[in-house]
C-alpha positions in Angstrom: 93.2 103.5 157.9 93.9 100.1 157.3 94.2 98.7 153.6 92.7 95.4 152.9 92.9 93.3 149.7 91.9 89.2 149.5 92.7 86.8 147.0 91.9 83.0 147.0 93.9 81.7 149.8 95.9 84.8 150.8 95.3 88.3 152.6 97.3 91.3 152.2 97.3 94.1 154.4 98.7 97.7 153.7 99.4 99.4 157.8 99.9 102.9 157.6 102.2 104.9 160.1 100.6 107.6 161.8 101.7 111.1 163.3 100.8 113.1 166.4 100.0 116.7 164.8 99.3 117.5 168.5 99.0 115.4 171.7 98.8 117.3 175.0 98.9 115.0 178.5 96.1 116.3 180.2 95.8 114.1 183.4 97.2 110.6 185.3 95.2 108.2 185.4 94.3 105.4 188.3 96.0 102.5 186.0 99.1 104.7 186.0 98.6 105.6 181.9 98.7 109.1 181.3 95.1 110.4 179.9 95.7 112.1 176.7 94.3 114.6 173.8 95.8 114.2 170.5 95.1 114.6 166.7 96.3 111.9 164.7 96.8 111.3 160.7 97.6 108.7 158.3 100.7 108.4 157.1 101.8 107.6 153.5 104.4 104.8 154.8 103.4 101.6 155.4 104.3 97.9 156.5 102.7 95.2 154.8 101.3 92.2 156.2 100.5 88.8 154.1 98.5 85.9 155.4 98.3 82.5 154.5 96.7 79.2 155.7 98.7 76.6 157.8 98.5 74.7 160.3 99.9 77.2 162.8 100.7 80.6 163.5 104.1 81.6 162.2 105.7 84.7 161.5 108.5 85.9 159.5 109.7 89.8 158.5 112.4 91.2 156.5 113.6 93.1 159.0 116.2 90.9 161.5 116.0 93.6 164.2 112.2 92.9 164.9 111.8 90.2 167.6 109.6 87.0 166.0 108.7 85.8 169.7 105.7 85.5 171.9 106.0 89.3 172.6 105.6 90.7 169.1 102.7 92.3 168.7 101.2 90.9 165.7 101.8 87.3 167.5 99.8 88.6 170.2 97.0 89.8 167.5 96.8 86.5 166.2 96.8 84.5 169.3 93.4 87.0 170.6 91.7 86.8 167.4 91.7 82.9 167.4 90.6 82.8 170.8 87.8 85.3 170.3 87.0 83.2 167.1 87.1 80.0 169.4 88.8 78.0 166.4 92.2 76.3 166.5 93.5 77.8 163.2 97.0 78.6 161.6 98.7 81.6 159.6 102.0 82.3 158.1 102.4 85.9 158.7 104.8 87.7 156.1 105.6 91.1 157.7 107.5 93.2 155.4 108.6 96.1 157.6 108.9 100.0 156.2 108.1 102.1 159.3 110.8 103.0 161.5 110.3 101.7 165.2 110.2 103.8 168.5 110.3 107.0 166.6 106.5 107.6 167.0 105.0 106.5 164.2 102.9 103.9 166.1 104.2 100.4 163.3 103.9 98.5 166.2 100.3 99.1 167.0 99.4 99.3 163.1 101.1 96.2 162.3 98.8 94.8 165.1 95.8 95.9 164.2 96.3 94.9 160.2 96.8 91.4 161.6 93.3 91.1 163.4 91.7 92.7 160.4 93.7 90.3 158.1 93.3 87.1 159.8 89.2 87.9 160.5 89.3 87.8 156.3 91.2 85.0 156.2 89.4 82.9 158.8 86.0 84.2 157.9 85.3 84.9 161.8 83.3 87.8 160.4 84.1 90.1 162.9 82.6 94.1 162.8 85.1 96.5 162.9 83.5 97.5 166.4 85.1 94.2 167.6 88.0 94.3 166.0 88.7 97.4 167.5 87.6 95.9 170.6 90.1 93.7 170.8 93.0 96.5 169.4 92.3 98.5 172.5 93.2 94.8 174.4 96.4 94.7 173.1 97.7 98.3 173.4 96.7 102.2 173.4 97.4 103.0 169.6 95.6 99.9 168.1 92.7 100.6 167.9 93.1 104.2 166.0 94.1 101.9 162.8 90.1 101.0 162.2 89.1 104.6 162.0 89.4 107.4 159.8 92.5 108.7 157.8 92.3 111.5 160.9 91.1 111.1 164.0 90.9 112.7 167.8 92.4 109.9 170.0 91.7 110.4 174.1 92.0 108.5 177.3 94.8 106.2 176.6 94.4 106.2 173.1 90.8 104.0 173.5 88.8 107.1 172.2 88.7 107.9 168.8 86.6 110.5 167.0 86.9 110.6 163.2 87.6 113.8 162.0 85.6 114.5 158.3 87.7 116.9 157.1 90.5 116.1 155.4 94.2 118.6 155.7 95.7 119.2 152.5 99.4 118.9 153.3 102.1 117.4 152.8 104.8 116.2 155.3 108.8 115.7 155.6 108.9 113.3 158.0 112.4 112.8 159.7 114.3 111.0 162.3 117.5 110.3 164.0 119.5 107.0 164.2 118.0 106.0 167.8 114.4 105.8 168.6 112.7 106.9 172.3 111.2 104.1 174.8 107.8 105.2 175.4 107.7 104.5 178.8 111.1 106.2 179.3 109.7 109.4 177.8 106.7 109.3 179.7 108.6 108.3 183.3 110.6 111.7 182.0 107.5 113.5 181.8 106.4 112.9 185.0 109.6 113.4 186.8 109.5 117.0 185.0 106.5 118.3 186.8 105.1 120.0 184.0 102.1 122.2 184.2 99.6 124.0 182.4 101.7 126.6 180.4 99.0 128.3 178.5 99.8 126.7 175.1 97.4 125.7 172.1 94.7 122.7 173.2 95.3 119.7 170.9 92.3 119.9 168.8 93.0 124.1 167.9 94.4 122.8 164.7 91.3 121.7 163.2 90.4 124.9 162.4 93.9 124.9 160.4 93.3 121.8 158.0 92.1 123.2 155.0 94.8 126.1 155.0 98.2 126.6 154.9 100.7 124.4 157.0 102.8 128.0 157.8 99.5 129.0 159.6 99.2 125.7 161.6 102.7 126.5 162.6 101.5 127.3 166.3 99.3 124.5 167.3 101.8 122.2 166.6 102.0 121.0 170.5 103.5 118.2 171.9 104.0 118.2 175.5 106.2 114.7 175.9 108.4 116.8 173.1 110.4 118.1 176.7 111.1 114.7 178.3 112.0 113.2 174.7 114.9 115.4 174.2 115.6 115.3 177.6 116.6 111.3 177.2 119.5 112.1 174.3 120.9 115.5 175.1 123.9 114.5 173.1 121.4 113.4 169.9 121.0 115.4 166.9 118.6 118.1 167.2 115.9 117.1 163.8 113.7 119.9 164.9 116.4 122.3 164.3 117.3 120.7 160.8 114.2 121.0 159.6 113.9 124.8 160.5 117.4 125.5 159.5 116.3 124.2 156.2 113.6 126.9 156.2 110.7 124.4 156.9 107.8 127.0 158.9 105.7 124.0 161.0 107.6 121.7 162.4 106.2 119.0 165.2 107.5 116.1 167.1 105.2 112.7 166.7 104.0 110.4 169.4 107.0 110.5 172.5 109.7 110.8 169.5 112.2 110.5 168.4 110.4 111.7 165.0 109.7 114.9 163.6 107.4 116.3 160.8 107.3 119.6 158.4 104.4 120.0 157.3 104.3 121.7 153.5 101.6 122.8 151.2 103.6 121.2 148.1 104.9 117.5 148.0 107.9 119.5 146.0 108.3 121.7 149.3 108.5 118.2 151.4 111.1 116.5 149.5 113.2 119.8 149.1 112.8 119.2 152.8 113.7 115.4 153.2 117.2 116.3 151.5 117.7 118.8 153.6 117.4 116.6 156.6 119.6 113.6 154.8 122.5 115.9 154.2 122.3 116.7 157.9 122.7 113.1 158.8 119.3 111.7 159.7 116.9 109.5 157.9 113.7 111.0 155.9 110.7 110.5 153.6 107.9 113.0 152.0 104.5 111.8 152.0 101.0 113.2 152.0 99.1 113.2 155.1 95.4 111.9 155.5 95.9 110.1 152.0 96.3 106.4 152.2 98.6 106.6 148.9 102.9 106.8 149.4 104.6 109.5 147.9 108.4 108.4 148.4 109.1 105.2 150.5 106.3 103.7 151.1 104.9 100.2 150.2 101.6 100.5 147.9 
């Protein structure tokens, strides 16, 4: 997924956000993760990471909100890499920030993996992508996802990716509120709901769906965290019912929220959409899923 471009003396990296067409919670594990099923795809929004020699490893982002500390995730990136590398070297890390966090778009874990691939260009560790993905699934569940394919079927924790060759043809509104969900609240919300098995589409039925149109997709749009998400902000606005009010047919929640997609067959159909969902209050952006181009708001 992962965008990669080197000049003399300085890396870029173009980190896609992704989104959960489905993801059903299909067991507990030991560790106390939850084991999961879930069909991811690219989408056109993206951070971008720069990289540039020093002495040390420094980072800076546009963005004031996102922490710069020992606990970023692309710090922690950095730090692994060198030590796998077994080199003392240095980066400045520019992080110009597009995707919106704890909505479940997974920036976090993008951002994270774009560093390791950028900084094995920059140092020359020469690292396969097998290793670099290696080292993703260290640092958190999502990561390593961002080394495969524009679609993918994640499992287990997120560790377990299978790349998916065919490609859908939508497009996507992609909207969300003000206030993003703690994954770990959703999922504690989850668990404290009992759920069981209700009969509902398995996560990989839409497969079948991804060369046709998104109205017909409509019902294996699952999300079973979608429950314990909305459960956290009853007072929140509702983007699911924006979106339908607006006449959009296949509407989904991504990763534990607090995002939502439409899917459309016609990028004109997703930005009809997107206004639609700003004139109800809530932040949006059209973009074509599975293609690693923007089509509104994205970096490129």
């Amino acid at each position: 997924m992962l965008r990669v471009t080197s000049l003399t003396g300085r890396v870029t990296v173009d980190a896609p956000a992704k989104v959960n067409l489905t993801l059903r919670v299909v067991g507990k594990r030991p560790d106390g993760y939850h084991d999961l099923e879930s069909v991811v795809v690219a989408a056109g929004v993206f951070d971008r990471l720069a990289f540039e020699p020093a002495d040390e490893l420094y980072l800076t982002c546009d963005d004031p909100a996102v922490p710069l500390g020992d606990d970023n995730l692309v710090m922690k990136a950095a730090r692994l890499l060198r030590e796998s590398c077994g080199a003392g070297r240095g980066a400045r890390i520019y992080l110009r920030k597009r995707i919106p966090a704890g909505r479940g778009f997974g920036g976090g874990s993008s951002d994270a993996a774009a560093c390791l691939a950028g900084l094995n260009a920059l140092w020359q560790c020469g690292k396969a992508p097998a290793e670099l993905t290696g080292l993703g699934a260290r640092l958190g569940s999502d990561v390593p996802l961002f080394f495969g394919s524009p679609i993918a079927v994640m499992r287990g924790r997120g560790e377990r990716i299978e790349p998916v060759s065919a490609r859908p043809t939508w497009h996507a509104a992609l909207a969300w509120p003000s206030y993003g969900n703690p994954t770990v609240s959703v999922y504690a919300a989850y668990d404290r709901q009992s759920p069981s098995a209700d009969g509902r589409p398995g996560a990989t039925d839409i497969l079948k769906f991804l060369g046709g149109p998104a109205r017909e997709a409509a019902p294996s749009l699952v999300n079973d965290l979608e429950p314990a998400a909305r459960s956290l902000r009853s007072d929140g606005v509702s983007v699911r019912a924006l979106l339908e009010k607006a006449g959009a047919a296949a509407v989904g929640m991504t990763g534990s929220g607090s995002a939502y997609f439409a899917l459309t067959d016609t990028e004109a159909e997703a930005r009809r959409l997107v206004g639609a969902a700003r004139a109800g209050g809530v932040e949006a952006v059209a973009v074509a899923l599975g293609e690693l181009q923007p089509v509104e708001g994205g970096t490129s």
